[in-house]
C-alpha positions in Angstrom: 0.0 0.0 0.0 1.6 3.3 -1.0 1.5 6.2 1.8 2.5 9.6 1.8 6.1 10.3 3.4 6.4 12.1 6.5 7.2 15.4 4.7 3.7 15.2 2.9 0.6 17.1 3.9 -2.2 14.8 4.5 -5.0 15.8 1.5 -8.7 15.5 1.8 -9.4 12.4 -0.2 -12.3 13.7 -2.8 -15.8 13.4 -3.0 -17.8 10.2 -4.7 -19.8 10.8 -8.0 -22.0 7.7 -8.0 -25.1 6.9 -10.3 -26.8 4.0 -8.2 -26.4 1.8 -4.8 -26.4 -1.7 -3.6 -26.4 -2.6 0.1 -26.9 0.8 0.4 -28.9 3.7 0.7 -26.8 6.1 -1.3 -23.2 7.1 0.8 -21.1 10.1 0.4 -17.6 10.1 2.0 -19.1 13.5 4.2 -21.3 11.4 5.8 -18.5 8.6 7.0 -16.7 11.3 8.7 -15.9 10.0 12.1 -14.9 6.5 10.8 -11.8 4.9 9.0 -13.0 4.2 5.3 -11.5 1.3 3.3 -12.5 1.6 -0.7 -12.2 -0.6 -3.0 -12.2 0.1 -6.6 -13.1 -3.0 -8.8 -14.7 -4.4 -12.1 -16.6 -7.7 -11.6 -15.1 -8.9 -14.8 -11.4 -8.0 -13.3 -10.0 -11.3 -12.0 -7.6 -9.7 -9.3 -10.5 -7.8 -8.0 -12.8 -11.7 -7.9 -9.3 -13.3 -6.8 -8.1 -11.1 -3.9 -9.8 -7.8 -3.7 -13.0 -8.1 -3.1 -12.4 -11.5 -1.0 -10.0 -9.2 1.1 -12.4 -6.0 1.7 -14.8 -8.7 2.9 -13.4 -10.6 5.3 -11.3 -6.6 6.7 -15.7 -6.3 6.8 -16.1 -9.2 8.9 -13.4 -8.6 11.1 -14.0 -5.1 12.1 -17.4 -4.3 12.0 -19.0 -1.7 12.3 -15.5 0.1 13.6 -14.2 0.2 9.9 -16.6 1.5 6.7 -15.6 -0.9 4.0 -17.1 0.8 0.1 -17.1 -1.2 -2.8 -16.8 1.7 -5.8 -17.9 -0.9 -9.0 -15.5 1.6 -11.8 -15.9 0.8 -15.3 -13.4 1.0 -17.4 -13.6 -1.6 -20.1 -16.7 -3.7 -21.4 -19.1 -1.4 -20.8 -21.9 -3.4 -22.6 -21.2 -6.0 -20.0 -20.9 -4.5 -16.5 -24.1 -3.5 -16.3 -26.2 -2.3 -13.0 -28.4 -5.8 -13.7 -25.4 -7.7 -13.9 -23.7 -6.5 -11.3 -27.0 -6.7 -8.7 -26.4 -10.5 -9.7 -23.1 -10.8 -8.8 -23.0 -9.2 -6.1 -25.7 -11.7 -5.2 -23.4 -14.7 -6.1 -20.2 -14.0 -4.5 -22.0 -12.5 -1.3 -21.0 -9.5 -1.3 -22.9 -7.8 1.7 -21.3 -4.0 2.3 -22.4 -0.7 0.3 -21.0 -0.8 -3.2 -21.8 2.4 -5.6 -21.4 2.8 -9.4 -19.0 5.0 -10.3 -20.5 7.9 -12.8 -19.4 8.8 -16.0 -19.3 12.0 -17.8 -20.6 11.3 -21.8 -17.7 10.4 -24.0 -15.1 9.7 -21.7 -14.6 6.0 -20.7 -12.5 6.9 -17.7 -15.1 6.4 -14.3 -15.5 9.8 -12.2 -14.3 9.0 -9.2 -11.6 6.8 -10.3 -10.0 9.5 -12.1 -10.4 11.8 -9.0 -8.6 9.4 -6.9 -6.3 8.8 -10.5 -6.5 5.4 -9.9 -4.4 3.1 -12.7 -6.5 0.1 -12.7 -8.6 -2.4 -10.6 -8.3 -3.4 -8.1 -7.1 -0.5 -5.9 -7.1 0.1 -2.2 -7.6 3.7 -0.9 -7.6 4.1 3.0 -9.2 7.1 4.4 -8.9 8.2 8.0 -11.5 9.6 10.8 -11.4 12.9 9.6 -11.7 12.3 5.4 -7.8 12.4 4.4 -6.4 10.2 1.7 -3.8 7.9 3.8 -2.6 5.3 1.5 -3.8 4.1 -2.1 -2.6 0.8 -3.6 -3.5 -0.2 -7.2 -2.8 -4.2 -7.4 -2.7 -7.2 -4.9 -2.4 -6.1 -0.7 -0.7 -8.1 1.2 -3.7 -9.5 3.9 -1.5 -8.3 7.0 0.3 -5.2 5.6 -3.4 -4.0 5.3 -5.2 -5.6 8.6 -2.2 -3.6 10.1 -2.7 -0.4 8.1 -6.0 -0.1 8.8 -5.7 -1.3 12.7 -3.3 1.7 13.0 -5.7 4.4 11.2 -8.6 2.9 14.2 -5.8 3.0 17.0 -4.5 6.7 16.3 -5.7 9.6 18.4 -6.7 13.1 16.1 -2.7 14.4 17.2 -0.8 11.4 15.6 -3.5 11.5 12.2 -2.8 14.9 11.5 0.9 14.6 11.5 2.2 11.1 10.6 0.8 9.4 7.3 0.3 5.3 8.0 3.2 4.4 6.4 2.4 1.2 4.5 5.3 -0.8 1.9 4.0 -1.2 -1.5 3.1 -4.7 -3.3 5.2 -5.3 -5.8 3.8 -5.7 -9.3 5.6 -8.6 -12.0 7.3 -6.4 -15.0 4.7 -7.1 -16.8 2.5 -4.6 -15.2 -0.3 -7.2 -14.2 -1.2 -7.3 -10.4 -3.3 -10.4 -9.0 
């Protein structure tokens, strides 16, 4: 998971643009403030995301409760005509996926998902942690190792609002093959 150094302000992660919930009434990240956020970016047609993402957000779910917000953010990039809201409804159904997941919006002609390109996300599946008070404290596109994250996010529940604001969780990166492909 990559997190800012030291020497870098936290930033306010941005704002959702969303076109439809599931397990959900419809969420914006304003009204999480107060708890850690873990989101996870994914296409259901993405087999890292099937593989290890979304298996891994689920059972961060299960373990924490209803200490940590865990966000499925369902961003299109790539057979459109085929990741439909239908079709992912049943999927979600199938692989029992029980926490809030929104549909990332798109603006007419451009393939690249709203939200995703706010966070400038590089593919699915990535992990964005947010902290208590809305900042943007690590963001991982790929494969998470299951215990770099459990500890990540166990730090961002543990720290008090002084050691938040000034110390980014500082999280090592996955490493990706050369190839560029991750999970």
């Amino acid at each position: 998971m990559v997190a800012s150094p030291p020497s870098t302000p936290v930033t306010a992660a941005p704002p959702w643009t969303t076109t439809q919930w599931f397990n959900s009434d419809p969420l914006d990240l304003a009204a999480l403030r107060g708890r850690v956020v873990v989101l996870e970016a994914f296409q259901m047609l993405c087999p890292g995301c099937v593989a290890h993402g979304l298996p891994q957000v689920a059972r961060l779910n299960q373990t924490f409760g209803d200490e940590l917000a865990v966000i499925g953010l369902h961003s299109v990039f790539e057979h459109h005509e085929a990741m439909t809201p239908p079709s992912l409804k049943a999927f979600l159904y199938e692989y029992r996926i029980g926490f809030p997941v929104g549909v990332d919006a798109h603006n007419a002609d451009d393939p690249t998902p709203v939200t995703f390109g706010r966070y400038r996300m590089r593919g699915t599946p990535s992990t964005v942690l947010i902290d208590r008070e809305g900042n943007l404290r690590g963001h991982q596109f790929g494969v998470v190792d299951d215990m770099t994250l459990a500890a990540a996010v166990t730090r961002l529940l543990d720290a008090d609002d002084r050691e938040t604001e000034s110390r980014p969780v500082s999280v090592p990166s996955s490493a990706c093959p050369a190839d560029g492909e991750c999970g």
